[in-house]
PDB file of N, CA, C and O in Angstrom:
ATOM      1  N   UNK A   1      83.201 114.429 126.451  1.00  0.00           N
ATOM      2  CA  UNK A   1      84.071 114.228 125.305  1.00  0.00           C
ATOM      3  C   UNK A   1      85.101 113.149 125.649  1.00  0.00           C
ATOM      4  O   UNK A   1      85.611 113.256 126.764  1.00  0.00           O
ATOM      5  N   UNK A   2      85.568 111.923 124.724  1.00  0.00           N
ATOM      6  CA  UNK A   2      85.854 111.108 125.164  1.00  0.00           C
ATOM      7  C   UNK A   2      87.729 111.629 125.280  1.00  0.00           C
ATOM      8  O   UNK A   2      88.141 112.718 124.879  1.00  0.00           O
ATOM      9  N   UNK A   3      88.636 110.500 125.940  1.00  0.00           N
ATOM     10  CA  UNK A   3      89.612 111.410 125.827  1.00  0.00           C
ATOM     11  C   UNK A   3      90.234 110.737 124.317  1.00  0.00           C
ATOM     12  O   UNK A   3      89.818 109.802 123.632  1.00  0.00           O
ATOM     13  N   UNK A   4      91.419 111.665 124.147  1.00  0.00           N
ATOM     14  CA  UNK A   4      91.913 111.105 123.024  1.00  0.00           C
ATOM     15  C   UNK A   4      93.638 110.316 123.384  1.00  0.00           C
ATOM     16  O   UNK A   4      94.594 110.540 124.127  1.00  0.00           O
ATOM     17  N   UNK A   5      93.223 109.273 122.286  1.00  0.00           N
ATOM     18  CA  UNK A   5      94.277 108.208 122.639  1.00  0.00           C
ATOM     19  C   UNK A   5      95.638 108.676 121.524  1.00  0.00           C
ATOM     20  O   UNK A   5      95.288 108.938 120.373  1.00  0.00           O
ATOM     21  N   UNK A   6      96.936 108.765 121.806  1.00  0.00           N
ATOM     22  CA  UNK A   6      97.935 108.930 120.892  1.00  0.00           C
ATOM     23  C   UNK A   6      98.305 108.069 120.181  1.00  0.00           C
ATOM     24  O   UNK A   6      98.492 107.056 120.855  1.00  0.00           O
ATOM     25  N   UNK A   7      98.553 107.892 118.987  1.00  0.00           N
ATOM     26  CA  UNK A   7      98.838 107.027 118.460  1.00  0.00           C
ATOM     27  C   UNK A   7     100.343 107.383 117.910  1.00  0.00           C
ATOM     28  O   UNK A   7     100.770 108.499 117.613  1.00  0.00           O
ATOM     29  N   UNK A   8     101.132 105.928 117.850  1.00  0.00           N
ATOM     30  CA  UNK A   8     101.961 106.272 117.093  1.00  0.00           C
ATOM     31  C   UNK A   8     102.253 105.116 116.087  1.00  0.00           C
ATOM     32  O   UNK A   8     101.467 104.170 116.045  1.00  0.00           O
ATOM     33  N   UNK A   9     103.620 105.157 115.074  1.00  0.00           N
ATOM     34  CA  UNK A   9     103.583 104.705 114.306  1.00  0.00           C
ATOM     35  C   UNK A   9     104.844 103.298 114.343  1.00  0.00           C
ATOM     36  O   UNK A   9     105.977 103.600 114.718  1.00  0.00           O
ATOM     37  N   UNK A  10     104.633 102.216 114.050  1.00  0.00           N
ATOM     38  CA  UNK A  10     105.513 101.148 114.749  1.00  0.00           C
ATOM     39  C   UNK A  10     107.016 101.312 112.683  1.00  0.00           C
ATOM     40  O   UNK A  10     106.867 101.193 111.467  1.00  0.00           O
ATOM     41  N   UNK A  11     108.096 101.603 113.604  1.00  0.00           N
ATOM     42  CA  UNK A  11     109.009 101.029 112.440  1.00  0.00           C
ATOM     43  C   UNK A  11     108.733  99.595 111.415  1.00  0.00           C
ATOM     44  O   UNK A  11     108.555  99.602 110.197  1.00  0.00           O
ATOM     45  N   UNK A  12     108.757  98.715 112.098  1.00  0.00           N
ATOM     46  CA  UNK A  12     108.917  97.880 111.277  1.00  0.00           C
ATOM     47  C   UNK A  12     107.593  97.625 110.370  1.00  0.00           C
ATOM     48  O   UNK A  12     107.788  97.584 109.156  1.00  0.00           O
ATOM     49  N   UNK A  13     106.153  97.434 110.880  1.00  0.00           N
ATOM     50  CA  UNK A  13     105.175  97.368 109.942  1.00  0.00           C
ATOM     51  C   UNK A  13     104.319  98.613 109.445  1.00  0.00           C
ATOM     52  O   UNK A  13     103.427  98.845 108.629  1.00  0.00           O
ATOM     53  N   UNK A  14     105.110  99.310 110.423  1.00  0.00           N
ATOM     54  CA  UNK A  14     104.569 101.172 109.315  1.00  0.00           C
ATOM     55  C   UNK A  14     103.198 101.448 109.867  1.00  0.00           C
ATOM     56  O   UNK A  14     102.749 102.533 109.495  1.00  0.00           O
ATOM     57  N   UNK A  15     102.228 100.579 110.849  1.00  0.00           N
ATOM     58  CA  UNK A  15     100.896 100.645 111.231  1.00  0.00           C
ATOM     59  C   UNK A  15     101.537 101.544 112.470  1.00  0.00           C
ATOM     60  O   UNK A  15     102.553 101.615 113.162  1.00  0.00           O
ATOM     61  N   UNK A  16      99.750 102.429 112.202  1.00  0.00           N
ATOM     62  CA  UNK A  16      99.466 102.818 113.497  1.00  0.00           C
ATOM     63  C   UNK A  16      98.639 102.623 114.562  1.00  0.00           C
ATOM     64  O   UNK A  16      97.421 102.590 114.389  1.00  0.00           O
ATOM     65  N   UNK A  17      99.217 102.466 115.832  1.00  0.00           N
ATOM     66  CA  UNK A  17      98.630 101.631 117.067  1.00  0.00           C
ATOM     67  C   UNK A  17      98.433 102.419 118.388  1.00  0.00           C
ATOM     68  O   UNK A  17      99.633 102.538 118.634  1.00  0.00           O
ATOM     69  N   UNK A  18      97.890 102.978 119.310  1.00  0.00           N
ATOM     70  CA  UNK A  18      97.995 103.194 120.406  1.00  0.00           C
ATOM     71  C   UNK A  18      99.495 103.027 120.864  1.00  0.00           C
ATOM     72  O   UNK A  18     100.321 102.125 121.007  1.00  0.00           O
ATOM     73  N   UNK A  19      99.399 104.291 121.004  1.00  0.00           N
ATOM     74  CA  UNK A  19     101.101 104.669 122.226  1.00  0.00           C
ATOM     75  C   UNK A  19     101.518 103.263 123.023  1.00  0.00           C
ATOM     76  O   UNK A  19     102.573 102.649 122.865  1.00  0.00           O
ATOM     77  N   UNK A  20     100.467 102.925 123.881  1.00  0.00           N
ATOM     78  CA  UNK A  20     100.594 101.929 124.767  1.00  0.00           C
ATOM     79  C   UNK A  20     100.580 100.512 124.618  1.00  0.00           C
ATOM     80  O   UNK A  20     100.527  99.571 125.409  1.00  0.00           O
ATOM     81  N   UNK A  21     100.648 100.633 123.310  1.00  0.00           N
ATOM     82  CA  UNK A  21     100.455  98.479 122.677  1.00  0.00           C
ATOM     83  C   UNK A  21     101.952  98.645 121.996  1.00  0.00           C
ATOM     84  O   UNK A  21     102.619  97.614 121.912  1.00  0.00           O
ATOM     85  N   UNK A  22     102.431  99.682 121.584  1.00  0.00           N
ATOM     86  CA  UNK A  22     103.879  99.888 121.215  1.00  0.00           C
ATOM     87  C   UNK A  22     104.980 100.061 122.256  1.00  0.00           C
ATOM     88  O   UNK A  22     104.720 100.648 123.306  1.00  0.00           O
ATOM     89  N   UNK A  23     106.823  99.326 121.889  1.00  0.00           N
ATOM     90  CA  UNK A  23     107.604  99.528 122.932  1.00  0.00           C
ATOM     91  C   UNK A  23     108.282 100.491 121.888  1.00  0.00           C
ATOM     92  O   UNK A  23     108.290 100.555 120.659  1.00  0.00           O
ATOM     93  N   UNK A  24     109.008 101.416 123.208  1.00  0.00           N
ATOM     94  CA  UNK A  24     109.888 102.487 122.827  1.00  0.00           C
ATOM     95  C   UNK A  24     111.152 102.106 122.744  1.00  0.00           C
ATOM     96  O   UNK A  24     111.542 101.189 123.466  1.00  0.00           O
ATOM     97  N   UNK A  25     111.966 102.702 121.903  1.00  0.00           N
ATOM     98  CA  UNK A  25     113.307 102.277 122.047  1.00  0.00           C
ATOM     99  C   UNK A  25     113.757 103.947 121.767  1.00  0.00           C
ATOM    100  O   UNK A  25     113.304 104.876 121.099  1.00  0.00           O
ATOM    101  N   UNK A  26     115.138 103.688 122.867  1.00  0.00           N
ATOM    102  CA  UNK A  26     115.112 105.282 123.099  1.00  0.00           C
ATOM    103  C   UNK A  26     116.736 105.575 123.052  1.00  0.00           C
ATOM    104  O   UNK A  26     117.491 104.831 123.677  1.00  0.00           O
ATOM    105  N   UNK A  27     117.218 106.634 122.326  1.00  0.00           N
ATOM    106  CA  UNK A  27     117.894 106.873 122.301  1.00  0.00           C
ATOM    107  C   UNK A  27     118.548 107.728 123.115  1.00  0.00           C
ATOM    108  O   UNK A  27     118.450 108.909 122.782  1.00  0.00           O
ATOM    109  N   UNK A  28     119.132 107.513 123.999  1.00  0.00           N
ATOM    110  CA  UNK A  28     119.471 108.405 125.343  1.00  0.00           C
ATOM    111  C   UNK A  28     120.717 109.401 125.310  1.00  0.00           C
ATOM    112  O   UNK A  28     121.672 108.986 124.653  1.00  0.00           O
ATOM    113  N   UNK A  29     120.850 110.586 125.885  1.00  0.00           N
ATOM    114  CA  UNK A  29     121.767 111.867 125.495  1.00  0.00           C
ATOM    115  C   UNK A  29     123.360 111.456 125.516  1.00  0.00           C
ATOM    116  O   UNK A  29     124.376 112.007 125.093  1.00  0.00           O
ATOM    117  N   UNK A  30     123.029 109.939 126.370  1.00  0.00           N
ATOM    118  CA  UNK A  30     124.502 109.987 126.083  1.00  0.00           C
ATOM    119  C   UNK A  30     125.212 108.699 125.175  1.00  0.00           C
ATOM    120  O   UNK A  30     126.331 108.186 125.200  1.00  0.00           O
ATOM    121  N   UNK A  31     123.803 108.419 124.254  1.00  0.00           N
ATOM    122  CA  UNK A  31     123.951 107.787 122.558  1.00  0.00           C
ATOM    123  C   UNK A  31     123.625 106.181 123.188  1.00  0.00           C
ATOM    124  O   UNK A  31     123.619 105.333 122.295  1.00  0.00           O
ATOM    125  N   UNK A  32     123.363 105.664 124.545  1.00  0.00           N
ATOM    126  CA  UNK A  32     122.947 104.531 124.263  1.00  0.00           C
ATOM    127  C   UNK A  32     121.579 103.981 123.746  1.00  0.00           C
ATOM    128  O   UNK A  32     120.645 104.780 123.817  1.00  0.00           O
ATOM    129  N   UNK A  33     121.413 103.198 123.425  1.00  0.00           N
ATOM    130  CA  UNK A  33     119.713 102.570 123.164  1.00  0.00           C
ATOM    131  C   UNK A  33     119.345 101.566 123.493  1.00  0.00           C
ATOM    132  O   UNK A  33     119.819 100.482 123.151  1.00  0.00           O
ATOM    133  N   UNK A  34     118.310 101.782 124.315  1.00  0.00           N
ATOM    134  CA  UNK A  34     118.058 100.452 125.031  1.00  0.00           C
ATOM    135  C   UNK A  34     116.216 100.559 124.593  1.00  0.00           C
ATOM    136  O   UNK A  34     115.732 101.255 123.700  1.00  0.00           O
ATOM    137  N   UNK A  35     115.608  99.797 125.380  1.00  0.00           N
ATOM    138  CA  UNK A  35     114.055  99.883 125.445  1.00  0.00           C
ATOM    139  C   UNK A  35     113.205 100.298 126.226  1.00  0.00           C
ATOM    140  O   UNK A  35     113.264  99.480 127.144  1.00  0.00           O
ATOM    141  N   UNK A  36     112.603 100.879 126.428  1.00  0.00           N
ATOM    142  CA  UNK A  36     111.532 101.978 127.592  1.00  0.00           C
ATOM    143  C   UNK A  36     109.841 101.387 127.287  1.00  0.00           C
ATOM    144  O   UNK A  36     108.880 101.824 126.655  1.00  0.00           O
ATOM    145  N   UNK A  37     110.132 100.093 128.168  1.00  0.00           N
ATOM    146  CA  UNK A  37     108.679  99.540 128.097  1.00  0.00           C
ATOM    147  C   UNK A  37     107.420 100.617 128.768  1.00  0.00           C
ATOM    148  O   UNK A  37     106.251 100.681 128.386  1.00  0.00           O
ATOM    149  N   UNK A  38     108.042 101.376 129.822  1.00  0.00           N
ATOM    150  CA  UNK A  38     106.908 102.518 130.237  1.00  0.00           C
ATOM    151  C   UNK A  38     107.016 104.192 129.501  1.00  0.00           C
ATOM    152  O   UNK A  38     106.257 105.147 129.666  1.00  0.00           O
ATOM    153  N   UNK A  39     107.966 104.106 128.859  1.00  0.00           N
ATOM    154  CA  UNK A  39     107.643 105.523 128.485  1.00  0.00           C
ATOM    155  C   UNK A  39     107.996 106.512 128.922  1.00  0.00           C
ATOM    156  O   UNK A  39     107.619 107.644 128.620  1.00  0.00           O
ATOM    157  N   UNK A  40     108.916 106.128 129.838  1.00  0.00           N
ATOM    158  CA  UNK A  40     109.604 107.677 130.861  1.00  0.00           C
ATOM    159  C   UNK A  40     111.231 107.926 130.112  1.00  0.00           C
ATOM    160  O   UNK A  40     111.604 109.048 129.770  1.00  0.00           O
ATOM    161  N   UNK A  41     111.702 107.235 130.017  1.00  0.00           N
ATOM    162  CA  UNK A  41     113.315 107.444 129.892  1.00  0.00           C
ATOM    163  C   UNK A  41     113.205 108.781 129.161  1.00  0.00           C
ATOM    164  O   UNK A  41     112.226 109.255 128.585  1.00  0.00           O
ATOM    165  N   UNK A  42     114.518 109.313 129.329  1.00  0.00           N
ATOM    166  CA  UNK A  42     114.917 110.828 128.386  1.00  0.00           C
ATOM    167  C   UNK A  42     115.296 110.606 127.296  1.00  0.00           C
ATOM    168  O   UNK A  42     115.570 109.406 127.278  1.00  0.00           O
ATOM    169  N   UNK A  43     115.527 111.133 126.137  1.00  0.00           N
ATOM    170  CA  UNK A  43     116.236 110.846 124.950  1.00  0.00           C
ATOM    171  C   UNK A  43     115.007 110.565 123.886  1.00  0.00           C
ATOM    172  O   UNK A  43     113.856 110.513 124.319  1.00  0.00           O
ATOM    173  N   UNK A  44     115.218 110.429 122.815  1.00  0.00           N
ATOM    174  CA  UNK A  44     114.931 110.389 121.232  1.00  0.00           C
ATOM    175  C   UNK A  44     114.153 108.796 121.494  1.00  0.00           C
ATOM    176  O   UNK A  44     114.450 107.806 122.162  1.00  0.00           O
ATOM    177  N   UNK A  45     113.218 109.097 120.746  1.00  0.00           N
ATOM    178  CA  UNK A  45     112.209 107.566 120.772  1.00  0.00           C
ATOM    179  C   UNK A  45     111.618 107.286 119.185  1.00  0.00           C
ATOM    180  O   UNK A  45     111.156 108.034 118.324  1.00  0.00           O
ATOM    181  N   UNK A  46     111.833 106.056 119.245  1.00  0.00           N
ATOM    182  CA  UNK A  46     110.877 105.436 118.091  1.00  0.00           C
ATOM    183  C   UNK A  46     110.455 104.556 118.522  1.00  0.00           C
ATOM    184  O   UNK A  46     110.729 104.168 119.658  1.00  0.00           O
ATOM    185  N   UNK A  47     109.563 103.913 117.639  1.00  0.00           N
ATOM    186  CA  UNK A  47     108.061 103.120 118.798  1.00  0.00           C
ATOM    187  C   UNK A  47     108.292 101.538 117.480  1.00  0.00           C
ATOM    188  O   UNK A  47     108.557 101.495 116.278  1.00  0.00           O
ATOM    189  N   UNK A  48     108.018 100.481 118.527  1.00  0.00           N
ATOM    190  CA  UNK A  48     107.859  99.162 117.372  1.00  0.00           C
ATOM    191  C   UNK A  48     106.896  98.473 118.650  1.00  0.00           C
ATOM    192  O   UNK A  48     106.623  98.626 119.841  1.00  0.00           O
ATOM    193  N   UNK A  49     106.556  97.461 117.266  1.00  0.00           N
ATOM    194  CA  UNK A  49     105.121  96.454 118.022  1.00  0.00           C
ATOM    195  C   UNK A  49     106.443  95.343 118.905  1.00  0.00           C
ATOM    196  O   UNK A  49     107.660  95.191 118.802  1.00  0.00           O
ATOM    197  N   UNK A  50     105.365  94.777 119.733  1.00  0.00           N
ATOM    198  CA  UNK A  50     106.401  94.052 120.453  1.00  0.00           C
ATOM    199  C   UNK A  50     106.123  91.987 119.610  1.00  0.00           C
ATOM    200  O   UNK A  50     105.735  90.826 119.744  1.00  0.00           O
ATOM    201  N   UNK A  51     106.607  92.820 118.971  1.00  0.00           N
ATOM    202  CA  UNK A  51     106.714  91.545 118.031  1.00  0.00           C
ATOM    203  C   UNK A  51     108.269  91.002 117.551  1.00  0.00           C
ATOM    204  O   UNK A  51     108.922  91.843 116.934  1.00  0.00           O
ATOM    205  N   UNK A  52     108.692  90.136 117.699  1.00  0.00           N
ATOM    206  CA  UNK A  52     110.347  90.174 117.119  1.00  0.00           C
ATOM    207  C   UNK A  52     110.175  90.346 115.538  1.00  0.00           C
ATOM    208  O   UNK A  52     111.007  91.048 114.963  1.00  0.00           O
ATOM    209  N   UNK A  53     108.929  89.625 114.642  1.00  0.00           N
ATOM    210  CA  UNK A  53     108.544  90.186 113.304  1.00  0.00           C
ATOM    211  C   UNK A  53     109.154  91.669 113.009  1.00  0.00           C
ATOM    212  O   UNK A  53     109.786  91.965 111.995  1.00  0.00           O
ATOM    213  N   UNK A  54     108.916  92.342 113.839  1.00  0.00           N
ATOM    214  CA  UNK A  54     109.188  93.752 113.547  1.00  0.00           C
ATOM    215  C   UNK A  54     110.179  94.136 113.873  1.00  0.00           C
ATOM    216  O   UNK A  54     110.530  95.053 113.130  1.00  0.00           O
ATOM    217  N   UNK A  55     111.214  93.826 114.996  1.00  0.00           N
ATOM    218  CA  UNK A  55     112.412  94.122 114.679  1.00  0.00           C
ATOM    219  C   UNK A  55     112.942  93.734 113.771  1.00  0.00           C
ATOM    220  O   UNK A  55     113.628  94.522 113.120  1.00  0.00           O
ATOM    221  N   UNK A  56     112.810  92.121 113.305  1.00  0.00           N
ATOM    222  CA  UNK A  56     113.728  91.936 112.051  1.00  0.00           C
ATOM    223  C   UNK A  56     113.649  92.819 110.809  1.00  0.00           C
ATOM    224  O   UNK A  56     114.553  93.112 110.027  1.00  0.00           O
ATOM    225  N   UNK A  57     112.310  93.193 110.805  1.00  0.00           N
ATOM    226  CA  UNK A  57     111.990  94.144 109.778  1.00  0.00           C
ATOM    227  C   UNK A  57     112.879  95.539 109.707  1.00  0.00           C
ATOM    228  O   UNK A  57     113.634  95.996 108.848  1.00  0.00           O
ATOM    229  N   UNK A  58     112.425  96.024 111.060  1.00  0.00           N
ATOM    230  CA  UNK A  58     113.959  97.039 111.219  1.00  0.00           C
ATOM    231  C   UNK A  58     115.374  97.284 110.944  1.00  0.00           C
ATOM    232  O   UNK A  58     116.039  98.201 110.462  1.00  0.00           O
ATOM    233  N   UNK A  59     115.649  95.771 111.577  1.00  0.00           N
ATOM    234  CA  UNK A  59     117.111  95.479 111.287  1.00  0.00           C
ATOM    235  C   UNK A  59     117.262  95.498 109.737  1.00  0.00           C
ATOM    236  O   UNK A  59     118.285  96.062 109.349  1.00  0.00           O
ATOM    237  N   UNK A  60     116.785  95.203 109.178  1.00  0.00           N
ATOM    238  CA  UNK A  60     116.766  94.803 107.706  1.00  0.00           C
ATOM    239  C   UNK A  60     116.538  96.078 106.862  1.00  0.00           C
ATOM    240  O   UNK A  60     117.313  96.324 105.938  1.00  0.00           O
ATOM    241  N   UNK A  61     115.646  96.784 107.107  1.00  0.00           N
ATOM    242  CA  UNK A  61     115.609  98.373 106.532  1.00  0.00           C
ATOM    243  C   UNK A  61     116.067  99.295 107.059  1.00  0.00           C
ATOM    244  O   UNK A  61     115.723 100.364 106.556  1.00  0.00           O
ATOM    245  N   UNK A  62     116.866  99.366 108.069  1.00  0.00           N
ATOM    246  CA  UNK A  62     117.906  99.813 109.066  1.00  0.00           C
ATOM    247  C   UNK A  62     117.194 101.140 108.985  1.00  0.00           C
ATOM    248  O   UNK A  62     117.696 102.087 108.380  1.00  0.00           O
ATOM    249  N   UNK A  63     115.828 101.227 109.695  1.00  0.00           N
ATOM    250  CA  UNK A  63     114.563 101.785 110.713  1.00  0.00           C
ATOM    251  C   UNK A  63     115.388 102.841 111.199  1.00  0.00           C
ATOM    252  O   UNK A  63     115.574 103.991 110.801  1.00  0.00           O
ATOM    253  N   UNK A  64     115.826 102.201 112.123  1.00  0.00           N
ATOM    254  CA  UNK A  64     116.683 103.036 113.597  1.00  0.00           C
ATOM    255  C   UNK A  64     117.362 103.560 113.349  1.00  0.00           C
ATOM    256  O   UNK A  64     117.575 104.547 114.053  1.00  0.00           O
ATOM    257  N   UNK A  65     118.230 103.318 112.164  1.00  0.00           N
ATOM    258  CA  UNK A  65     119.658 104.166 112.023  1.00  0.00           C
ATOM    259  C   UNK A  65     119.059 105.547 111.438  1.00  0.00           C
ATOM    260  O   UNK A  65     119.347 106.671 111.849  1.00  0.00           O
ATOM    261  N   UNK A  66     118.382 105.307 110.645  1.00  0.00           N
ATOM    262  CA  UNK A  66     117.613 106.630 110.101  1.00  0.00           C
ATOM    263  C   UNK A  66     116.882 107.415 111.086  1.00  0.00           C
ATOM    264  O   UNK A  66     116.876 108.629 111.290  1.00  0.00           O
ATOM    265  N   UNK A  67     116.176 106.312 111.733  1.00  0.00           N
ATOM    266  CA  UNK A  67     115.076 107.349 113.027  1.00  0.00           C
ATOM    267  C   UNK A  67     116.413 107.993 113.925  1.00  0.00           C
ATOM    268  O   UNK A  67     116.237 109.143 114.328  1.00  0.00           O
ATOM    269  N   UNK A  68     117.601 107.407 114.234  1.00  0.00           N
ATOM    270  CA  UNK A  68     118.421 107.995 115.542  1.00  0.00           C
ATOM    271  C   UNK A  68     119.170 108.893 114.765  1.00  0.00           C
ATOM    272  O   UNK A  68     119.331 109.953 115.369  1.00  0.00           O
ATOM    273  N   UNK A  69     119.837 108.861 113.335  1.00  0.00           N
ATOM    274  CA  UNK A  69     121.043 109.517 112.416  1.00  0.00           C
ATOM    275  C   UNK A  69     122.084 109.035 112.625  1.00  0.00           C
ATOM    276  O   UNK A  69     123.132 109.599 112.312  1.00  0.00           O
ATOM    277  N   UNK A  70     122.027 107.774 113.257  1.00  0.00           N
ATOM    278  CA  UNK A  70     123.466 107.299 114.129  1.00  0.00           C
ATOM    279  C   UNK A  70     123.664 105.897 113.479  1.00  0.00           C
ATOM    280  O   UNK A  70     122.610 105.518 112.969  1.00  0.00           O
ATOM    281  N   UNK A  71     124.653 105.039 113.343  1.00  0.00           N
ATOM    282  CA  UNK A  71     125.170 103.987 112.893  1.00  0.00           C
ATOM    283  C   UNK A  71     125.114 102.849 113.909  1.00  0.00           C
ATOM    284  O   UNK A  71     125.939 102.862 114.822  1.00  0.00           O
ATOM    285  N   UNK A  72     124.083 101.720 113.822  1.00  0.00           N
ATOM    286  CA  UNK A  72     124.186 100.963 115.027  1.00  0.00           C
ATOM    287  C   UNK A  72     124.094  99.730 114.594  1.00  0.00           C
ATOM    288  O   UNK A  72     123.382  99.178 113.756  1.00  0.00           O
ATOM    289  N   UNK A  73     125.176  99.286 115.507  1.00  0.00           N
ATOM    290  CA  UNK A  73     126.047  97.965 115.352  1.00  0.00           C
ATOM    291  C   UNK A  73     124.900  96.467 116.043  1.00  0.00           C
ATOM    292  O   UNK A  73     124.067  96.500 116.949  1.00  0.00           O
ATOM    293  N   UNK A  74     125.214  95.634 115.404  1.00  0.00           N
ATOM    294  CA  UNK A  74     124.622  94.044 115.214  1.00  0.00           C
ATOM    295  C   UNK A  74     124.159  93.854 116.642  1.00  0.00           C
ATOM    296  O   UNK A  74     122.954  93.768 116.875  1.00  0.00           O
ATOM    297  N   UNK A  75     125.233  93.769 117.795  1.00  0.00           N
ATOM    298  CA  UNK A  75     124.974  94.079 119.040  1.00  0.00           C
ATOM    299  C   UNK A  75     123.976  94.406 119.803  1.00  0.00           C
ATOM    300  O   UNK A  75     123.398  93.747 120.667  1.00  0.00           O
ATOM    301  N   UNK A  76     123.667  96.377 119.111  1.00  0.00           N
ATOM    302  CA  UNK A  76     122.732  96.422 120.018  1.00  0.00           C
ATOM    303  C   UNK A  76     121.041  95.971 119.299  1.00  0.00           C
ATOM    304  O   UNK A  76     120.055  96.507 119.805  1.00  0.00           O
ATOM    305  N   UNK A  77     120.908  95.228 118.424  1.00  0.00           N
ATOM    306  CA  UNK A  77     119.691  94.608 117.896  1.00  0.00           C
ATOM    307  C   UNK A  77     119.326  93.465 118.618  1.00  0.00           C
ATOM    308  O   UNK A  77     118.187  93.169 118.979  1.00  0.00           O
ATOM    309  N   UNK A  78     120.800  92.577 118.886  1.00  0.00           N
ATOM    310  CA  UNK A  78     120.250  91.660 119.720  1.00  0.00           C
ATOM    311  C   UNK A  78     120.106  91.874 120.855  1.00  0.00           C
ATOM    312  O   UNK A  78     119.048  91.433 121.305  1.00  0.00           O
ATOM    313  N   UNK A  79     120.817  92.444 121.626  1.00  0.00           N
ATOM    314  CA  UNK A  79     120.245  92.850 122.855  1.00  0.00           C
ATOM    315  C   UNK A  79     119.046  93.668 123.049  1.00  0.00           C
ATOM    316  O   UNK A  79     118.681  93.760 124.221  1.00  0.00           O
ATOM    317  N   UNK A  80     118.151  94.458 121.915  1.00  0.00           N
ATOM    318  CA  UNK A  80     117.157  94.769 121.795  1.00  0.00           C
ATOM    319  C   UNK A  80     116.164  93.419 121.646  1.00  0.00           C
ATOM    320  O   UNK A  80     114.946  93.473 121.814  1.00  0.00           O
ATOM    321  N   UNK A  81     116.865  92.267 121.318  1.00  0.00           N
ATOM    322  CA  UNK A  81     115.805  91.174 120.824  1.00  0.00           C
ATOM    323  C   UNK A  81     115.594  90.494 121.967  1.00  0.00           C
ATOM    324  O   UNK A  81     114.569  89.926 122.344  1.00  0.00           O
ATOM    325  N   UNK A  82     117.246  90.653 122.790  1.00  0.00           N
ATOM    326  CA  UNK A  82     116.772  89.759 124.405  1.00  0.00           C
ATOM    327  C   UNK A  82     115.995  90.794 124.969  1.00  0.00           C
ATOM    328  O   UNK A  82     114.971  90.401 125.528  1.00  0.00           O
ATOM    329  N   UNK A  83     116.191  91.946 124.974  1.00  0.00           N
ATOM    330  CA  UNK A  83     115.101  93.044 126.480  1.00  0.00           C
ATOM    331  C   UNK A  83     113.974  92.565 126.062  1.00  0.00           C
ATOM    332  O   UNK A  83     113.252  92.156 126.971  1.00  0.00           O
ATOM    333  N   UNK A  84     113.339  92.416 124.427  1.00  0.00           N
ATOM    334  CA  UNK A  84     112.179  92.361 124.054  1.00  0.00           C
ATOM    335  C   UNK A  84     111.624  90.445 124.409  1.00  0.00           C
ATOM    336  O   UNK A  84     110.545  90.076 124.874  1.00  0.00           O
ATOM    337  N   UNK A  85     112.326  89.935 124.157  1.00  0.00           N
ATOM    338  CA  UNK A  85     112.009  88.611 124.543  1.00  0.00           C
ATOM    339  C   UNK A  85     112.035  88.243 126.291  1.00  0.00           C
ATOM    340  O   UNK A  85     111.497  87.193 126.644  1.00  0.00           O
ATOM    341  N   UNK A  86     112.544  88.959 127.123  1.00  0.00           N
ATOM    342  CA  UNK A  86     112.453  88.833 128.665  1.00  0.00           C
ATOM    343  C   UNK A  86     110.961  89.747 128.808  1.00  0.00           C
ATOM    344  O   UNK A  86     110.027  89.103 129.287  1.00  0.00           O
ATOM    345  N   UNK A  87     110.783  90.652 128.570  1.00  0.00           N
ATOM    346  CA  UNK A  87     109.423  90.834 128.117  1.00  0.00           C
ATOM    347  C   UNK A  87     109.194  92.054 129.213  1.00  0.00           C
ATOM    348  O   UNK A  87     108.973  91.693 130.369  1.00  0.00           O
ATOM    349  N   UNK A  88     109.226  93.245 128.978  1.00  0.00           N
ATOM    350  CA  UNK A  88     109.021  93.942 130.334  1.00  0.00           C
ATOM    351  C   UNK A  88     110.202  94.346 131.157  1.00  0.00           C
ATOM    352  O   UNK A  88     109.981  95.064 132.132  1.00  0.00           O
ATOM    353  N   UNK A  89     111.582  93.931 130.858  1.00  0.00           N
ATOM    354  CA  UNK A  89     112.041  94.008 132.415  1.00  0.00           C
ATOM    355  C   UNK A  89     112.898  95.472 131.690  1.00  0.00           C
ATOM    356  O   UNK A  89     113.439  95.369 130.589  1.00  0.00           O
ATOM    357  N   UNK A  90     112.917  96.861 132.522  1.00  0.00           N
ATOM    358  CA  UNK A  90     113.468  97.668 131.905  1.00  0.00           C
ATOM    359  C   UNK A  90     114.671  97.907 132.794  1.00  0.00           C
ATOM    360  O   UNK A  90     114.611  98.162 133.997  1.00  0.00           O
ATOM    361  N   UNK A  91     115.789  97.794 132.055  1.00  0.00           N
ATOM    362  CA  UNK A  91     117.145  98.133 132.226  1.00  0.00           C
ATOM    363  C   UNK A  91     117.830  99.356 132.170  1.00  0.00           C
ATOM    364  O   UNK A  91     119.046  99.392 132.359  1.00  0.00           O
TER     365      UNK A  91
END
């Protein structure tokens, strides 16, 4: 039986993709959010393609604020746009 792959669902274009072609952005217990290119960090996750297409999309239908319940400032989008544009490096 083959195994089964998780899928989840990316904010900004609403498709669903394999867990692992999606980056996490994670909301951590003590309210920061950063990005979890592997999937370990603790805290609250929503998943986007690693496309900057799709963050803007986020930013713009304010995705995150709804996925976290929390109010998030201009700031941390772009610094979501640099982690995502350095490509990999998790902070």
């Amino acid at each position: 039986m083959p195994k089964k792959i998780p899928l989840r669902q990316c904010l900004g274009c609403r498709e669903m993709k394999p867990k692992g072609e999606l980056i996490r952005v994670v909301r951590s217990p003590q309210g920061e959010i950063s990005l979890d290119f592997h999937g370990k960090k603790p805290g609250r996750g929503a998943y986007l393609c690693p496309d900057p297409a799709c963050l803007k999309k986020v930013r713009k239908s304010r995705a995150l604020e709804r996925a976290f319940a929390l109010p998030i400032p201009g700031e941390v989008y772009d610094g979501l746009e640099g982690q995502m544009e350095g490509g990999g490096t998790d902070g």
